[in-house]
C-alpha positions in Angstrom: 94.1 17.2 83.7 91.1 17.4 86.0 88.6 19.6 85.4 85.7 22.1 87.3 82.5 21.2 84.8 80.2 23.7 85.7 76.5 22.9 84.1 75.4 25.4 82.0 72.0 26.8 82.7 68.9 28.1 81.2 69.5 32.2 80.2 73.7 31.3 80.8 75.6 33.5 78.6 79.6 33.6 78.8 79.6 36.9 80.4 77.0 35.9 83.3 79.5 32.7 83.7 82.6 34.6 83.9 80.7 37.1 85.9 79.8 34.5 88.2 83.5 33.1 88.7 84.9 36.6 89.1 87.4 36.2 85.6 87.1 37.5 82.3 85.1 36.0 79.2 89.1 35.5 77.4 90.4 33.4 80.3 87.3 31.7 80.3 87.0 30.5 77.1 90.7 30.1 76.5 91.2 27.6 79.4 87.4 25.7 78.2 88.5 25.7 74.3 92.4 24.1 75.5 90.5 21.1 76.9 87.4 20.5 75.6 85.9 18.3 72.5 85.9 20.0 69.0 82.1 20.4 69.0 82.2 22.2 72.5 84.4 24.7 71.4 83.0 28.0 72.8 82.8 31.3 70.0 83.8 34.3 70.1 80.7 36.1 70.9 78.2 36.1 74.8 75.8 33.5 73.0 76.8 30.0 74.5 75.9 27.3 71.5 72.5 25.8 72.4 74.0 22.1 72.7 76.5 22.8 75.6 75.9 21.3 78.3 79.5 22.0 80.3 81.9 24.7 80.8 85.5 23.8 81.9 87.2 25.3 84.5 90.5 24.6 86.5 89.5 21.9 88.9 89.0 24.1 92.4 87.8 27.1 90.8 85.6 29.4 93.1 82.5 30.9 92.5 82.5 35.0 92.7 80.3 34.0 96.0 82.6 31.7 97.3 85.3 33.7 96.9 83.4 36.5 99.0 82.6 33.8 101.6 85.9 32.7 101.7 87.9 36.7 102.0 85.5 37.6 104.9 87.0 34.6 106.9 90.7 36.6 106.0 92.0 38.8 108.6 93.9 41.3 107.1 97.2 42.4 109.4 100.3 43.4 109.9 100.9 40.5 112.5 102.5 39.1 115.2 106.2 40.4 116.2 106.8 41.2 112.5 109.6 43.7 111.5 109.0 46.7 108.8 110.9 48.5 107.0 109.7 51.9 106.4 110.9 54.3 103.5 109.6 58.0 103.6 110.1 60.7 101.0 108.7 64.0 101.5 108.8 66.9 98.9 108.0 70.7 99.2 107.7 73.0 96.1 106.5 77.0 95.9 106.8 79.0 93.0 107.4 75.8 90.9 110.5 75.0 92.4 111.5 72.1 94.9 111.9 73.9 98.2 113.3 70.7 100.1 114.0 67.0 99.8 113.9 65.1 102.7 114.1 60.8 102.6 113.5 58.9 106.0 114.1 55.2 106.2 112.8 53.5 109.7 112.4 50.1 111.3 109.3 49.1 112.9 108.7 45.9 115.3 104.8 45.8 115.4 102.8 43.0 117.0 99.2 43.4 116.3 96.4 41.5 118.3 93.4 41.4 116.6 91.2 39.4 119.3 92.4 41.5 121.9 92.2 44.5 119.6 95.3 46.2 120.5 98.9 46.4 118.6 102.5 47.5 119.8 105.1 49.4 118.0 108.6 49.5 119.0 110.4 51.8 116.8 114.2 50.1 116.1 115.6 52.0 114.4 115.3 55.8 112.4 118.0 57.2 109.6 117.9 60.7 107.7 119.0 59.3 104.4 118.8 62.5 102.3 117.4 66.3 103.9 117.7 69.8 102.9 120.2 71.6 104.7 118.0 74.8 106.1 115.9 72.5 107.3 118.8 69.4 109.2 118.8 71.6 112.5 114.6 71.0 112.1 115.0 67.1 111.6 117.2 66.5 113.6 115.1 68.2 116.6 112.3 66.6 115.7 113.8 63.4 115.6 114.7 63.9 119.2 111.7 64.6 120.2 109.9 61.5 118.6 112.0 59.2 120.7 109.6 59.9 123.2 106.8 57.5 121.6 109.0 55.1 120.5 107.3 52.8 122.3 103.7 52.8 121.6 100.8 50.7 122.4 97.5 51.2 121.1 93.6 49.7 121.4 92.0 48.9 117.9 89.0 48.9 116.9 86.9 46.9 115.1 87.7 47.7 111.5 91.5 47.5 112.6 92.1 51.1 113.1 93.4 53.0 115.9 91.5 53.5 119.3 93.4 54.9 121.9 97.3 55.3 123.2 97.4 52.7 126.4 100.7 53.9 127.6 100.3 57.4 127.7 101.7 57.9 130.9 105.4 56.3 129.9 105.3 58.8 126.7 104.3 61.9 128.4 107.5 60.6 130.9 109.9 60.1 128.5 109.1 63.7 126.9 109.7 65.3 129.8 113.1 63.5 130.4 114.1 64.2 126.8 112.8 67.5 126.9 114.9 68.5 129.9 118.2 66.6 129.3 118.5 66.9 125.5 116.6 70.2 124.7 117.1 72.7 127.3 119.7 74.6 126.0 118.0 74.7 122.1 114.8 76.0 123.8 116.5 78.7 125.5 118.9 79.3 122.5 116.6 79.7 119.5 112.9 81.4 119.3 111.9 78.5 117.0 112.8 75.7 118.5 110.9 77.1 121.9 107.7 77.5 120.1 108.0 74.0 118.7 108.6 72.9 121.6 106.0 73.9 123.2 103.5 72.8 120.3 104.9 69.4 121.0 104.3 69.4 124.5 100.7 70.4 124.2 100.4 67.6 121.1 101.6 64.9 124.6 99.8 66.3 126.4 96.6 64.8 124.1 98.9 61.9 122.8 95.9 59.7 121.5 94.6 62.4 118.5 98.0 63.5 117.8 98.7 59.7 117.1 95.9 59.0 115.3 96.0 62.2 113.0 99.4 61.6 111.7 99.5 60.0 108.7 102.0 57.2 109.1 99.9 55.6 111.9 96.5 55.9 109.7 98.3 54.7 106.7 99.4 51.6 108.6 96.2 51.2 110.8 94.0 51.9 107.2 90.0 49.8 107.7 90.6 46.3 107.0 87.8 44.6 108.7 85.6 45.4 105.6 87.9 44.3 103.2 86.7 42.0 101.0 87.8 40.2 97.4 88.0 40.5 95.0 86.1 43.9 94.8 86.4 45.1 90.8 84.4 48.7 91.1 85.8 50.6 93.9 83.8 50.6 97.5 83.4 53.3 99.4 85.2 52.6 103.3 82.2 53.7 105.1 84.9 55.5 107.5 86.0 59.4 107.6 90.2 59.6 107.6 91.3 62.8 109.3 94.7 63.5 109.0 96.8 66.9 110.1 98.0 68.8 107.0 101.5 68.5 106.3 101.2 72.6 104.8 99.1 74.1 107.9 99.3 71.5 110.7 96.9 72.4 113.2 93.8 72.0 110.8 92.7 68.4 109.4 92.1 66.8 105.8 88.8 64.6 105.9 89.4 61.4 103.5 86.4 58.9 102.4 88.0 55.8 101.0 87.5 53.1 98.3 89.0 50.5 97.3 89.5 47.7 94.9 91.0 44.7 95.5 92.0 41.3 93.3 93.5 37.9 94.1 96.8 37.2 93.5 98.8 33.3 93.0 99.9 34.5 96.7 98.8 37.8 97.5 95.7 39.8 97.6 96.1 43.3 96.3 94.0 46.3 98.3 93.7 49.6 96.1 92.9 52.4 98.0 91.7 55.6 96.6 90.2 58.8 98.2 88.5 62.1 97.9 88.2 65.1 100.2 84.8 66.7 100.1 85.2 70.5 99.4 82.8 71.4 102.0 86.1 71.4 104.6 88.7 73.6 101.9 87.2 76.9 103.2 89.5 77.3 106.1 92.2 76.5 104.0 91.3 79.0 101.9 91.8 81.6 105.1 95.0 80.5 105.8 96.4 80.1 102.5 95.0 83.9 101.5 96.5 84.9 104.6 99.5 83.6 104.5 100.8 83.3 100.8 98.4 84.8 98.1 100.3 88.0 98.1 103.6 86.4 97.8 103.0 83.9 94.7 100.1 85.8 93.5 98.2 82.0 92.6 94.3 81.6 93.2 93.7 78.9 95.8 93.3 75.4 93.8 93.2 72.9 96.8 93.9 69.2 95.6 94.0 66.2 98.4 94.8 62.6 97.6 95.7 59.6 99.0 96.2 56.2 96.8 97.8 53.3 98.3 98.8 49.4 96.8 98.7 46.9 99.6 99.9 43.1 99.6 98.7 40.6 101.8 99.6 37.1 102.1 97.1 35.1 100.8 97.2 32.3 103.6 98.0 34.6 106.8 96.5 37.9 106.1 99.7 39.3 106.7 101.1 42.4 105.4 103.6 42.0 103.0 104.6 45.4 101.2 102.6 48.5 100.7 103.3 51.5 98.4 100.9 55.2 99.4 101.2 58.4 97.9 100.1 61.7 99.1 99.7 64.9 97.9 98.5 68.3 99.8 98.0 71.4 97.2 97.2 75.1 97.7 97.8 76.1 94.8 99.3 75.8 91.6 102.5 76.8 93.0 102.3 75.8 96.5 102.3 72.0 97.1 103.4 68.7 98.9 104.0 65.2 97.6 104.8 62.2 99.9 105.6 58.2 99.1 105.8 55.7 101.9 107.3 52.4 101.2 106.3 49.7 103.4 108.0 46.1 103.5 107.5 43.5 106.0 111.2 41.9 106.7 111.5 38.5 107.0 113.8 37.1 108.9 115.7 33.8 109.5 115.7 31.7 112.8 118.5 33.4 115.0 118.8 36.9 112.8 117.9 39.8 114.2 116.1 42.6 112.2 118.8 44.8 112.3 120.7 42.4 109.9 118.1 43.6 106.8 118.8 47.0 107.8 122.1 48.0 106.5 123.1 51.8 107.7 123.4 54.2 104.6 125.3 57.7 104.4 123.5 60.5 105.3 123.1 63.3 101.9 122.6 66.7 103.1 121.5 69.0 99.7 123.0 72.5 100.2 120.9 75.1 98.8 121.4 78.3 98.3 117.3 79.3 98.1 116.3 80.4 101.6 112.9 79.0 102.3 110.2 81.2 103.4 108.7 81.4 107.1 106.3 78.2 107.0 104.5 76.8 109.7 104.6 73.1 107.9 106.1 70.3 109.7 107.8 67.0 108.7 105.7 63.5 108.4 109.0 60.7 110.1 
């Protein structure tokens, strides 16, 4: 079997070789003790033995540098005309108790064009798997209303993540066609559905940070443009990540990322981890004191966090699968979890994407907890 010989050099010991090659001291001496001479054989201690001269290593091995070198020349993204699945499962609980259960599964085309800095979505395809029953009449009217940016293009920037909406104009169109034709009569039916209405028409109205505050959109349009690898002490994203609180929606929950990230036989893996800085929780604090202190009695304990797996392909930089969780908490008793599954479909010369799609019953959970007036709306 051919070898790497890398020459050992003055001050070398096997963690600064290891080090160097971006694997640990076992795998290194493992693989150098399976094929080298008795006398070579490396210890089990840091101190290399004074007469080495060579160190084996799979023939092709990179140095930590190289590697580096070799990752900033990958661009990480999610493609051209490639096909998502996209699983969503959303979770309220107050008083200790899960309030409602909602499951989403969606199918995304999304063609992303990183010279020209701009990506399309065409939403395919959307299916309420499992909801809540007080809450069906909500879903499905907000799943009416989303139709109307079904179609979406958007300008990038640098790092990959969104700039502005470019077709603004045939959104704020088809919202006023749906809003017309298919909502009329639950506006002037129901008290609710008028006022969230109404927040929706202002949230078209300024369709570019109502896009770019969700959290679907940043999830999938995360920074990538600094990503490197493999990164083993997490990084700090030198990028703020506002999304809208899924609990109080009109006020925002700053992120800094990090990440991590490690080759793969044919993936790299990005680990993304965040924190909030507390110096934004005090108008949380207002609302949460105002709204539901005297109802569950529970100091205000905010927790934010946001941790996400993501798989590239290792020769196109694609996107291959992504797992992020999120949680939003007032309060020992008051909080919200959320788990996006993302996987790129692949499909077969002459299949369409519908054909990895397969339609699945809808579950409606009948409760007989009423839930209390909430202003919280659902992440699709």
């Amino acid at each position: 079997m051919s070898n790497y010989k890398y020459k050992v050099q003055k001050g070398d010991t096997l963690h600064k070789v290891a080090l160097k090659f971006g694997i640990s001291c076992d795998e290194l001496r493992q693989y150098h003790n399976q094929y080298c001479p008795l006398e070579d054989l490396l210890p089990g201690t840091d101190k290399l033995p004074r007469h080495l001269k060579e160190i084996l290593l799979p023939e092709g091995q990179l140095t930590y540098q190289e590697k580096l070198e070799k990752s900033l020349n990958t661009n990480f993204s999610l493609g051209k005309n490639n096909s998502y699945k996209i699983e969503i499962e959303n979770s309220f609980f107050l008083k200790n108790e899960l309030m409602s259960e909602n499951q989403t599964m969606n199918l995304w085309k999304i063609s992303e064009d990183l010279h020209a800095q701009r990506a399309e979505i065409l939403v395919q395809e959307v299916q309420v798997i499992k909801c809540s029953s007080p809450l069906k009449a909500l879903i499905d009217l907000v799943q009416q209303i989303n139709k109307s940016s079904d179609h979406l293009m958007v300008s990038l920037l640098t790092d990959g993540t969104l700039g502005e909406v470019l077709n603004k104009k045939e959104i704020f169109e088809k919202w006023e066609a749906i809003k017309f034709e298919e909502l009329k009569s639950a506006e002037l039916q129901d008290d609710f559905a008028k006022v969230l209405i109404e927040e929706y028409n202002q949230a078209f109205e300024r369709i570019t940070p109502y896009i770019k505050q969700n959290m679907l959109y940043q999830v999938l349009f995360c920074p990538k443009k600094p990503l490197v690898f493999p990164v083993n002490s997490p990084r700090v994203i030198n990028k703020e990540f506002l999304v809208n609180s899924l609990i109080f929606p009109e006020l925002l929950i700053p992120y800094t990322l990090s990440y991590t990230s490690k080759e793969q036989a044919e993936e790299i893996e990005i680990l993304l981890t965040s924190k909030s800085p507390s110096s934004h929780w005090e108008l949380f604090k207002e609302r949460y004191e105002k709204a539901y202190s005297l109802m569950l009695e529970d100091p205000f304990l905010p927790h934010f966090s946001l941790e996400g797996k993501y798989f590239y392909n290792k020769d196109s930089g694609t996107l291959n699968r992504a797992v992020v969780y999120a949680k939003e908490q007032m309060s020992k008793q008051l909080f919200y979890t959320l788990q996006y599954k993302i996987n790129r479909i692949d499909q077969e010369e002459g299949e369409t994407p519908n054909d990895a799609f397969e339609p699945q019953e809808e579950i409606v959970l009948h409760e007989k907890k009423k839930l209390p007036p909430s202003p919280f709306l659902f992440d699709e």
